[in-house]
ZAKOL-502665 format. One record per residue (C-alpha): residue number from 0; x, y, z. Coordinates in nm, 4 decimals. Last residue first. Layout:
<recs>
<NUM,<X,Y,Z>>
...
</recs>
This chain:
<recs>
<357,<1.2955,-5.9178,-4.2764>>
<356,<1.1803,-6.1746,-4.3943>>
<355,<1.4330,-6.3311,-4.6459>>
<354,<1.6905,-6.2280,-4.4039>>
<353,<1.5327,-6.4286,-4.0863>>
<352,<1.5258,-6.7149,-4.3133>>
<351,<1.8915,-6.7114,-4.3994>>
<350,<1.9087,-6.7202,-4.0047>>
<349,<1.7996,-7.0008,-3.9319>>
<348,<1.9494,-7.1780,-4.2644>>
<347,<2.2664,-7.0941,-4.1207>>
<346,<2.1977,-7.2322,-3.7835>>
<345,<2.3888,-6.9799,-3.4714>>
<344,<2.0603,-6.8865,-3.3491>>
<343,<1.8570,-6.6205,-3.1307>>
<342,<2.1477,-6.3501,-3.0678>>
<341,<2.2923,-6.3895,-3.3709>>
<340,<2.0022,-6.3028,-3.5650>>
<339,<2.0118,-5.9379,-3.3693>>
<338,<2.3838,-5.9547,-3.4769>>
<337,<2.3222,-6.0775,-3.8169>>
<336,<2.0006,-5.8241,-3.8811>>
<335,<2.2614,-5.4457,-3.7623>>
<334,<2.5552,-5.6167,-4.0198>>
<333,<2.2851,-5.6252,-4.2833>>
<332,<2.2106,-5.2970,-4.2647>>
<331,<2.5993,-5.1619,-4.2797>>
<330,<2.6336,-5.4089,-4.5823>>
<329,<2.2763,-5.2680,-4.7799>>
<328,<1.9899,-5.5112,-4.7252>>
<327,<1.9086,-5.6212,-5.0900>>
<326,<1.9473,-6.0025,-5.0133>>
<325,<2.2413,-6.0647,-4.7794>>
<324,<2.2556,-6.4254,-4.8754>>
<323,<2.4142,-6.6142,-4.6229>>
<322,<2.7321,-6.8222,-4.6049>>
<321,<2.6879,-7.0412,-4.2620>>
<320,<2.5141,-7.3429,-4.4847>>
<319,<2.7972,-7.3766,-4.7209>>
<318,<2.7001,-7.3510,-5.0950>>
<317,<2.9567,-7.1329,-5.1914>>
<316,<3.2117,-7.3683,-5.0129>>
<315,<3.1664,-7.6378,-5.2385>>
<314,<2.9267,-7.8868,-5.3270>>
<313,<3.0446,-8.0096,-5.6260>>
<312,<3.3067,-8.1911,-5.4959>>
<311,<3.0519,-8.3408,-5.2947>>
<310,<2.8751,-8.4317,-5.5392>>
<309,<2.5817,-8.2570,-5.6822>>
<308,<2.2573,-8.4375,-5.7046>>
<307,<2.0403,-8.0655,-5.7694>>
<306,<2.2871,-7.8127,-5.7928>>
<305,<2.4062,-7.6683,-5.4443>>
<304,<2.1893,-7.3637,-5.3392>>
<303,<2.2827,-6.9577,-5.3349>>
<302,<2.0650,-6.6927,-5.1318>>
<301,<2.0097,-6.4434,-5.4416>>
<300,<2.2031,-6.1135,-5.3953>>
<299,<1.9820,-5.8638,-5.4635>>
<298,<2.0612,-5.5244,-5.6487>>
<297,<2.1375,-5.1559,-5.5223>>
<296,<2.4521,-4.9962,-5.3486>>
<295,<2.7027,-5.1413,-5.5457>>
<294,<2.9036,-5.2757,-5.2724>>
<293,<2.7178,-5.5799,-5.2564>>
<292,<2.6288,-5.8271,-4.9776>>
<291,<2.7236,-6.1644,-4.8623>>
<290,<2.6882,-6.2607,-4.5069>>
<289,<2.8965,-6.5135,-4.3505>>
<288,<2.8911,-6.6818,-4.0217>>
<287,<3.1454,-6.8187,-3.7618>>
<286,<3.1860,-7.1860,-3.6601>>
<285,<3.5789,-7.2097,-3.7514>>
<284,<3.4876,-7.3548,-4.0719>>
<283,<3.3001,-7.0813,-4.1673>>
<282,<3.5561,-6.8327,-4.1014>>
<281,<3.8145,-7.0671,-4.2705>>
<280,<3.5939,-7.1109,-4.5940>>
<279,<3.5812,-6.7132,-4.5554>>
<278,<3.9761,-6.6726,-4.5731>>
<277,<3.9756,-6.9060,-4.8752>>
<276,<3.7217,-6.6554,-5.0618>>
<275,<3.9053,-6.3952,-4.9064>>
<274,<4.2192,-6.4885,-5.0858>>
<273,<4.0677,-6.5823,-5.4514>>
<272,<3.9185,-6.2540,-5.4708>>
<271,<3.5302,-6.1759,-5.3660>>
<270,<3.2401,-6.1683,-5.6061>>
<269,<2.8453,-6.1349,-5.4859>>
<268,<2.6696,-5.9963,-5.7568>>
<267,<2.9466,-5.7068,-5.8130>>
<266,<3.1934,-5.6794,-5.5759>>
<265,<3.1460,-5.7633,-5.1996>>
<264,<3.0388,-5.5780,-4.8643>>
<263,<3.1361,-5.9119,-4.6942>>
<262,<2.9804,-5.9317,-4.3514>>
<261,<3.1089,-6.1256,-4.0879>>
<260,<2.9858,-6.3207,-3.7503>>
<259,<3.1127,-6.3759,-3.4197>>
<258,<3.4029,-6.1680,-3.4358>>
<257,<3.6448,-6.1780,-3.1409>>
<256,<3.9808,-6.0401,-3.2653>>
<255,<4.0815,-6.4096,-3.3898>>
<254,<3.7867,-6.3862,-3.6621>>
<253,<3.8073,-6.0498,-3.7750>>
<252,<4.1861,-6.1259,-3.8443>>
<251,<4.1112,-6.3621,-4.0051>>
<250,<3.8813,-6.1652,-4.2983>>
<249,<4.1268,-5.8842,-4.2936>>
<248,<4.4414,-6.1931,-4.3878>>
<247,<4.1737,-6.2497,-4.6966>>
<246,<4.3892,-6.0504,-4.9215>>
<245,<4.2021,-5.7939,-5.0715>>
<244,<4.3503,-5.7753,-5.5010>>
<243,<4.1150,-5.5852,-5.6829>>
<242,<3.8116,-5.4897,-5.4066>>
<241,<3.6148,-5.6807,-5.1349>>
<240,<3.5065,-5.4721,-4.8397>>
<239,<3.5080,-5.6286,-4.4626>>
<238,<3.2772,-5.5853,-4.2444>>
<237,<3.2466,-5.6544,-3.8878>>
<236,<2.9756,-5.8383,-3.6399>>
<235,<3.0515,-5.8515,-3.2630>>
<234,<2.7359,-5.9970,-3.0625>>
<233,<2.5235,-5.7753,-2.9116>>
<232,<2.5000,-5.7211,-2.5242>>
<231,<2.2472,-5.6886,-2.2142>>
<230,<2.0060,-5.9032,-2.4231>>
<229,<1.6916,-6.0518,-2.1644>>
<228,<1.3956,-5.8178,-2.2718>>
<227,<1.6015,-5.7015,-2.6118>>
<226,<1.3278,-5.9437,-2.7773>>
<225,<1.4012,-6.0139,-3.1831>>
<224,<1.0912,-6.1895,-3.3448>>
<223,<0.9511,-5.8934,-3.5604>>
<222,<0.6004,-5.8571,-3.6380>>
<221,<0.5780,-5.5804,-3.3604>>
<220,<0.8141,-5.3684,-3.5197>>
<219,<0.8832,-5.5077,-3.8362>>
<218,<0.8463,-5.7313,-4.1020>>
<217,<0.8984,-5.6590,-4.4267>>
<216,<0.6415,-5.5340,-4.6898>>
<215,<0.6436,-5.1621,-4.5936>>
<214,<0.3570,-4.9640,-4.6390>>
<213,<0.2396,-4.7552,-4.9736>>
<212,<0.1391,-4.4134,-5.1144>>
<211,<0.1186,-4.1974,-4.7444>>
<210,<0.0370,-3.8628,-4.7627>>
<209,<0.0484,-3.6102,-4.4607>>
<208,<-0.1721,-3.3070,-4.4836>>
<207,<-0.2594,-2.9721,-4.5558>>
<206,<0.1466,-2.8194,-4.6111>>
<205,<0.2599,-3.1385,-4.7250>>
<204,<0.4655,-3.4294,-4.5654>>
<203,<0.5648,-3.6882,-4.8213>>
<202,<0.5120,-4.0684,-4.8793>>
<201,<0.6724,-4.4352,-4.8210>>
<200,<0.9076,-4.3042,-5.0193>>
<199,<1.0660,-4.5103,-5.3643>>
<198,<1.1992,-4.8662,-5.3770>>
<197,<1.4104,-4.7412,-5.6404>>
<196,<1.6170,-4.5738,-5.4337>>
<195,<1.5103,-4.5008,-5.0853>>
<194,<1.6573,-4.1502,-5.0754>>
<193,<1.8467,-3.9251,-4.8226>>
<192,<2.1166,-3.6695,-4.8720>>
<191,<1.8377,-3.3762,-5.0115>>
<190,<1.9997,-3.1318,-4.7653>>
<189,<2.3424,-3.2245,-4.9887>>
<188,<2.6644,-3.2740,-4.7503>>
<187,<2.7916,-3.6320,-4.8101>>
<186,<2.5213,-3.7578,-5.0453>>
<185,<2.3570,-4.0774,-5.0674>>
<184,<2.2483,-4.1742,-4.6793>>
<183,<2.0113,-4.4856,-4.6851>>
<182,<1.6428,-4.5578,-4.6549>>
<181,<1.5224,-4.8800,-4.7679>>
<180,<1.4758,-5.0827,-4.4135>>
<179,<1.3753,-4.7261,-4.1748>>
<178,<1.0945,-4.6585,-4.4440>>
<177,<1.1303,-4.3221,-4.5663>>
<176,<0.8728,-3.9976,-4.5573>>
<175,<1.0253,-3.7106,-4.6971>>
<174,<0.9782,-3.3121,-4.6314>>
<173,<1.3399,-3.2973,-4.6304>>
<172,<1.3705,-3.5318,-4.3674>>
<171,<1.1483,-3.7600,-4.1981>>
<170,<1.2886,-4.1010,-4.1137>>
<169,<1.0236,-4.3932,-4.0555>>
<168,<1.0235,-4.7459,-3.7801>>
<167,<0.7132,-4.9328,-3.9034>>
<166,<0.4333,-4.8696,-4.1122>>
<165,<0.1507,-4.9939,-3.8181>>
<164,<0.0285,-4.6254,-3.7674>>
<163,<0.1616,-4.3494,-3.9220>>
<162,<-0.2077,-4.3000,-4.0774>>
<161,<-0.3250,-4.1556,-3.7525>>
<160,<-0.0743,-3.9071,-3.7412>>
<159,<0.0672,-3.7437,-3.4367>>
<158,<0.4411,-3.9214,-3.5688>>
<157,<0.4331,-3.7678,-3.9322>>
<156,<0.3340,-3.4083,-3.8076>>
<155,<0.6536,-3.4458,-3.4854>>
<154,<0.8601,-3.5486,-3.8128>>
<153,<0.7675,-3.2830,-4.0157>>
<152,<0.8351,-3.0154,-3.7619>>
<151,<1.1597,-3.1505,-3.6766>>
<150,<1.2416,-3.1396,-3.9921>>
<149,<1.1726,-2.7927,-4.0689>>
<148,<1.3525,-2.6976,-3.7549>>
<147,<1.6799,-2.9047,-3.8612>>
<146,<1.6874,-2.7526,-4.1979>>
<145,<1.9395,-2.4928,-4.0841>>
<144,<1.9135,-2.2660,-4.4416>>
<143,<2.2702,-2.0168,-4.2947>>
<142,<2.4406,-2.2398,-4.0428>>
<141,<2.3895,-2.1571,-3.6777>>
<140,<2.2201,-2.4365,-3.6195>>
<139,<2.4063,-2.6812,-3.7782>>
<138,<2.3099,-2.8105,-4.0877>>
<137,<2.2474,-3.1405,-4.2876>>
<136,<1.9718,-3.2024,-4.0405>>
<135,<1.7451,-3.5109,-3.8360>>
<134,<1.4703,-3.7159,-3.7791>>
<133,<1.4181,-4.0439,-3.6511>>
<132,<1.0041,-4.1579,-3.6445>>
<131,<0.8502,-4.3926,-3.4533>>
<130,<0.5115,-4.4653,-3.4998>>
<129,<0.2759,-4.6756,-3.2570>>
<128,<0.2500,-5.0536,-3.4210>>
<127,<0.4611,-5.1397,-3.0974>>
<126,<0.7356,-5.3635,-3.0284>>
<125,<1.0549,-5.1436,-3.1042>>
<124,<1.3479,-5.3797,-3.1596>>
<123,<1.3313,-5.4714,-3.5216>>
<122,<1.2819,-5.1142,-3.6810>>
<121,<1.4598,-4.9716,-3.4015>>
<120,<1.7878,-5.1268,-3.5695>>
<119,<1.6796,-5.0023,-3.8968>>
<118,<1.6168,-4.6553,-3.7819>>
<117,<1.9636,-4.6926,-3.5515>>
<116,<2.1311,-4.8068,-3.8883>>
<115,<2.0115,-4.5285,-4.1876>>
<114,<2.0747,-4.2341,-3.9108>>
<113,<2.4730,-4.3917,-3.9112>>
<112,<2.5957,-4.0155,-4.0258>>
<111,<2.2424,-3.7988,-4.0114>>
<110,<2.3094,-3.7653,-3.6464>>
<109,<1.9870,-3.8379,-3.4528>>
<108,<1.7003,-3.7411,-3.2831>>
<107,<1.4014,-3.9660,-3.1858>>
<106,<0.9980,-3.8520,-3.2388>>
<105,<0.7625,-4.0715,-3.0565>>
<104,<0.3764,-4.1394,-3.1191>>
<103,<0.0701,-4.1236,-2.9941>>
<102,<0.1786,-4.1427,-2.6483>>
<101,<-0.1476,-4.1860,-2.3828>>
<100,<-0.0776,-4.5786,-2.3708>>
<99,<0.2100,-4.4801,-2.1694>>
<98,<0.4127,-4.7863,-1.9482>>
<97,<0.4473,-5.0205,-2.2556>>
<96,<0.5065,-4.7438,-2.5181>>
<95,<0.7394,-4.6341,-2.2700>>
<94,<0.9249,-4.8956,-2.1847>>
<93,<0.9364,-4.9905,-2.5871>>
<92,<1.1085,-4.6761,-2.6099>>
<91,<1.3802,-4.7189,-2.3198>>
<90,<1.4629,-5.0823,-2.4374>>
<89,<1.5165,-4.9668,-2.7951>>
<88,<1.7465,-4.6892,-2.6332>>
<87,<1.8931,-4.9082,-2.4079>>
<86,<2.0340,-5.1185,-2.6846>>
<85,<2.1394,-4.8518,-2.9117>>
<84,<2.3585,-4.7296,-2.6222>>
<83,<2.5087,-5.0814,-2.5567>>
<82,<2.5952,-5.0096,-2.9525>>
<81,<2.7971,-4.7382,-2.8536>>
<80,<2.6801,-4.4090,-3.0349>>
<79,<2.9963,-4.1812,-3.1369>>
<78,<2.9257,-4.1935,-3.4711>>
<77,<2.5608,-4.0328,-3.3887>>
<76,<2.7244,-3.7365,-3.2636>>
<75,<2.6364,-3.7206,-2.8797>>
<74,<2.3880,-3.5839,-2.6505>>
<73,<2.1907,-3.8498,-2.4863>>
<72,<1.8526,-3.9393,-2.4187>>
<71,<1.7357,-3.6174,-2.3505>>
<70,<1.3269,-3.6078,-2.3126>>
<69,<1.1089,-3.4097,-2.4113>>
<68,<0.6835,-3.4171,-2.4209>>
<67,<0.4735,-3.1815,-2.6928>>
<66,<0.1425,-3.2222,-2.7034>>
<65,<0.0441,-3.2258,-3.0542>>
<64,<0.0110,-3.0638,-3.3954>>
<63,<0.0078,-2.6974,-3.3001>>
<62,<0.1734,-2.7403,-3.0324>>
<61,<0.5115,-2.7683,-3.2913>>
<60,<0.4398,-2.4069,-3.3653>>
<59,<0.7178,-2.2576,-3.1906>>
<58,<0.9941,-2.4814,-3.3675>>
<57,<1.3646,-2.3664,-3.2739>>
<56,<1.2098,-2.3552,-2.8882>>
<55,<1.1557,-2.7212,-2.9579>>
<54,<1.5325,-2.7842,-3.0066>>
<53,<1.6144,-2.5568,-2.6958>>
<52,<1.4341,-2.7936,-2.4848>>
<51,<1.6101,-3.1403,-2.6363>>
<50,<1.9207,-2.9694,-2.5287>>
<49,<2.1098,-2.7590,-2.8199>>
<48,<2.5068,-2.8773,-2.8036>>
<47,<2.7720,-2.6423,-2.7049>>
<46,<3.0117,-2.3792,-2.9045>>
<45,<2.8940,-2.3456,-3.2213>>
<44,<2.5327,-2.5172,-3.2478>>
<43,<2.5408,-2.9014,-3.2682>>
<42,<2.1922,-2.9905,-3.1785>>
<41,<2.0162,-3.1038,-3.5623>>
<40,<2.4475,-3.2202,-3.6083>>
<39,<2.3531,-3.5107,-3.3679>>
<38,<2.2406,-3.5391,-3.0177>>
<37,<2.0125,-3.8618,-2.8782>>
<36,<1.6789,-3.6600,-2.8647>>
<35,<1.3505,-3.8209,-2.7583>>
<34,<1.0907,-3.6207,-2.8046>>
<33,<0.7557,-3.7655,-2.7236>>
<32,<0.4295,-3.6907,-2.9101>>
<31,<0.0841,-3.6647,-2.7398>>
<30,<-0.1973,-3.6677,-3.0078>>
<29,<-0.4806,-3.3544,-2.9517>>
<28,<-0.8179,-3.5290,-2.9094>>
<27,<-0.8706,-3.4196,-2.5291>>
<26,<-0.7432,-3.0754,-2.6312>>
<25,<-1.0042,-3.0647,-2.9324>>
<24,<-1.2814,-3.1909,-2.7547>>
<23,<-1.2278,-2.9723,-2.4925>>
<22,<-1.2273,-2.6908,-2.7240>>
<21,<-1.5607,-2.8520,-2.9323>>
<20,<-1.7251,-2.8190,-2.5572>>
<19,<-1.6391,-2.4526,-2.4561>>
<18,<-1.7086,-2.3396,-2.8295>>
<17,<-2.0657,-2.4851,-2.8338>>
<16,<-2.1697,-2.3624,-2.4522>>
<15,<-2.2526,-1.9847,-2.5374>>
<14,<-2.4155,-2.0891,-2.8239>>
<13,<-2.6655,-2.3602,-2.6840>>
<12,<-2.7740,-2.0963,-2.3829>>
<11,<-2.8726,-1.8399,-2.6305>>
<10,<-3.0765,-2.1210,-2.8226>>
<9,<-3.2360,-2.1984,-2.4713>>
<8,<-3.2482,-1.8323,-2.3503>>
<7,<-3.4565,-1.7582,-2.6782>>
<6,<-3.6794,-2.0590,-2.6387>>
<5,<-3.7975,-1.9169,-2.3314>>
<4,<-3.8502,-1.6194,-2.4536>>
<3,<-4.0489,-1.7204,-2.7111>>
<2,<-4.2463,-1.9890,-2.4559>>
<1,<-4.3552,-1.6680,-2.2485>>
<0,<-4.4581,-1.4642,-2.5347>>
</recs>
């Protein structure tokens, strides 16, 4: 009788301290997920602009997932981002992956406008395998279907996952998961704005779980060979657009305003008018550098090589080391790799390599 009871405070004793320990477990195990918002039309309620607290309000079940942590970065709509801004905030995230090897991940707002850039930018600046994802919304706030809640809560999911890990720099919306190198803005106003093309999603948020179907082949992140450490200013890149009849007097003018390097958002595979093809010669000539992309918004443009034994004449200025293939980078993508190249070399073939890699 004595050992029975015993063994009946011992199995009473085990019950009462199972739920105590697996809810430890389960706060020590919870991810810790940093908001970092920068503004956009996710904050832009009638009348003033949400603050990073009032966005989590919008999304009571975000502890669900994680351990929420805010921050305001800035404000603003994402067209009015300086590019000194998109400086300190790569600086300010790798800082803190640095600083807090407790954060899981990092969630950044942004305006859906130039969304596509700053995730590609980040993409080469962040030096950490830890996910960063940019989310935003179509809608205000006060708009009737505001998707900037659901997104939120998607991209907080994405970021406390395990599985985020090592894909690089990802937007959320819409229940989609896009690399921060394929993604690009389609639609002016539709929720569904975003898409990768034929490159597809990297994977989708669903109710049980997040599902990943493939990783990124670039490089990125911590793969990539750009350092803001020591940068305190990018270089000036522009674009210009070729259509019927562009003079090349755009292209010059680039050039004498302070442009260190150009990129030609061109026609077709690659086609410019007889003007700007002259104007770029000059570019080049003057020390500056070329890239060639398409307006089309899909295809590659193939880096382009003099025939085998071509003369001179033969070797003309298509075939000039400072005129770079853009590959399939779109032109607004390709401007955010030439000034990060630009800041390590001015070599053509330098930096032709950097856009076959990256």
């Amino acid at each position: 009788m004595h050992l029975s009871v015993r063994l009946v405070f011992a199995i009473c004793a085990c019950l009462t301290a199972a739920p105590d320990h697996a809810a430890s477990e389960q706060l020590r195990e919870s991810p810790t997920v940093r908001l970092v918002a920068t503004g956009g039309t996710i904050a832009n309620h009638s009348g003033k602009r949400l603050t990073v607290d009032e966005l989590v309000e919008l999304v009571p079940s975000l502890d669900r997932f994680a351990n929420v942590e805010t921050e305001q970065f800035a404000n603003l709509p994402s067209s009015a981002v300086s590019l000194d801004q998109w400086l300190e905030l790569a600086q300010r995230l790798n800082t803190l992956f640095d600083e807090r090897s407790d954060i899981d991940g990092i969630v950044v707002t942004s305006g859906t406008d130039t969304l596509e850039e700053t995730a590609y930018f980040l993409n080469l600046t962040v030096k950490s395998d830890r996910p960063v994802v940019i989310v935003g919304s179509m809608r205000t706030p006060d708009e009737i279907g505001y998707d900037g809640a659901a997104n939120l809560l998607a991209g907080f999911r994405v970021a406390a996952s395990t599985a985020s890990r090592g894909r690089g720099v990802m937007v959320v919306l819409n229940n989609q998961i896009y690399g921060a190198r394929n993604v690009t803005k389609t639609h002016a106003q539709k929720l569904d704005a975003f898409d990768s093309g034929s490159y597809g999603s990297l994977g989708v948020v669903d109710a049980d779980r997040i599902v990943f179907y493939r990783r990124p082949s670039r490089r990125h992140t911590r793969r990539s060979e750009f350092d803001l450490a020591s940068i305190n200013r990018l270089p000036r890149v522009d674009i210009v657009m070729s259509y019927l009849g562009a003079p090349g007097d755009l292209i010059a003018s680039a050039r004498a305003r302070g442009a260190d390097g150009l990129v030609i958002a061109a026609a077709g595979a690659g086609s410019t008018t007889p003007s700007q093809s002259e104007a770029i010669q000059a570019f080049i000539d003057d020390g500056g550098v070329i890239v060639i992309t398409t307006r089309t918004g899909a295809g590659r443009i193939p880096p382009r090589r003099p025939p085998r034994n071509a003369s001179a004449e033969e070797t003309d200025w298509r075939f000039a080391p400072n005129r770079i293939s853009g590959e399939d980078l779109s032109p607004v993508k390709a401007r955010v790799l030439l000034m990060l190249a630009l800041t390590k070399t001015i070599d053509g073939a330098e930096i032709q390599r950097m856009f076959l890699v990256y």
